[in-house]
C-alpha positions as CSV (number, residue, x, y, z in Angstrom):
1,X,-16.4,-112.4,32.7
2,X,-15.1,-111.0,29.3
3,X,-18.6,-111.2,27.5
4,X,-20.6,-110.2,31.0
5,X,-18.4,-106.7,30.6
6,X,-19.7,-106.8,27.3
7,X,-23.0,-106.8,27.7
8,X,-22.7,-104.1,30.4
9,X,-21.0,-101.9,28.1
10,X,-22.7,-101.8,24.8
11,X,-25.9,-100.2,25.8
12,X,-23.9,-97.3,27.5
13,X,-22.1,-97.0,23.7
14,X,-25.1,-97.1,22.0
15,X,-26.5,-94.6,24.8
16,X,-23.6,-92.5,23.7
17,X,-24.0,-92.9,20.0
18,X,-27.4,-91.5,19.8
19,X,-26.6,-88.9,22.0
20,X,-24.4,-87.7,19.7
21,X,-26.3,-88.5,16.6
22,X,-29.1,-86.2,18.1
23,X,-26.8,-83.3,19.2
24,X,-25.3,-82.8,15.7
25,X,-28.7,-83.3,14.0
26,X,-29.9,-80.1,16.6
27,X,-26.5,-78.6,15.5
28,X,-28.1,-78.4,12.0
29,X,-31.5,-77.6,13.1
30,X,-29.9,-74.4,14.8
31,X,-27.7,-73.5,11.5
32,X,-30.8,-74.0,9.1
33,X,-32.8,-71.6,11.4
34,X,-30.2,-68.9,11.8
35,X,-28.3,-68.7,8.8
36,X,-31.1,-67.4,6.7
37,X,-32.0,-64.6,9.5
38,X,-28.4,-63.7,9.7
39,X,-28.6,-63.6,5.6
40,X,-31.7,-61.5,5.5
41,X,-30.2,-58.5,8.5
42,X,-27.6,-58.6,6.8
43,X,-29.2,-57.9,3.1
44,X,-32.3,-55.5,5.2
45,X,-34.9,-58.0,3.9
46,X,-37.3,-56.9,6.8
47,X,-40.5,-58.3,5.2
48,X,-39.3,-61.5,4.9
49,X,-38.4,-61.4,8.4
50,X,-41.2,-60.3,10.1
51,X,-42.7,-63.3,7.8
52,X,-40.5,-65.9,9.8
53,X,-40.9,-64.6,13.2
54,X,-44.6,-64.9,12.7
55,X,-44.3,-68.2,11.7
56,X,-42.0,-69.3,14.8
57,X,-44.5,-67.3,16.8
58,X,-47.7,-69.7,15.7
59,X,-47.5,-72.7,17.3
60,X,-44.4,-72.4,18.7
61,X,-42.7,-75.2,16.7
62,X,-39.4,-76.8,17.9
63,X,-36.4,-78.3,16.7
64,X,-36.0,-81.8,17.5
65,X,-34.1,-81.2,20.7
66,X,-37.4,-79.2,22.2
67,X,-35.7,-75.6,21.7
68,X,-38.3,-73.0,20.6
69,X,-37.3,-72.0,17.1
70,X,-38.8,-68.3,17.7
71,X,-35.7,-68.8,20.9
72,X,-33.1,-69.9,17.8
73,X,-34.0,-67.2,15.6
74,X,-34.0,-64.4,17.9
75,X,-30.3,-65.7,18.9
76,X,-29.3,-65.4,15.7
77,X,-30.0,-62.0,15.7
């Protein structure tokens, strides 16, 4: 019975695991995009900027969770 509960159990912790694995690696996805933005309102480095929103706006890339990145930056803002 012991080892049956077992087996039932261990794919919902693994399950859980990578779950959480995947949320902190989107965590750092988010913090790479924005941090830099915040950096370059915050110094007026407008050029550089409009550089990365034209970026996010070709091809729409996404962090590894799916979210737009053109969605991450403009929250940052």
């Amino acid at each position: 019975m012991k080892k049956q509960i077992c087996y039932a159990i261990m794919p919902l912790l693994i399950a859980s695991s990578i779950h959480v694995a995947n949320a902190a690696t989107e965590d750092n996805e988010r913090l790479a995009i924005q941090q830099p933005i915040i950096e370059m309102v915050y110094k007026k480095q407008w050029n550089k900027l409009d550089q990365i929103f034209k970026e996010y706006n070709a091809g729409f890339p996404a962090t590894s969770n799916g979210t737009q990145k053109i969605v991450v930056a403009y929250g940052a803002i």
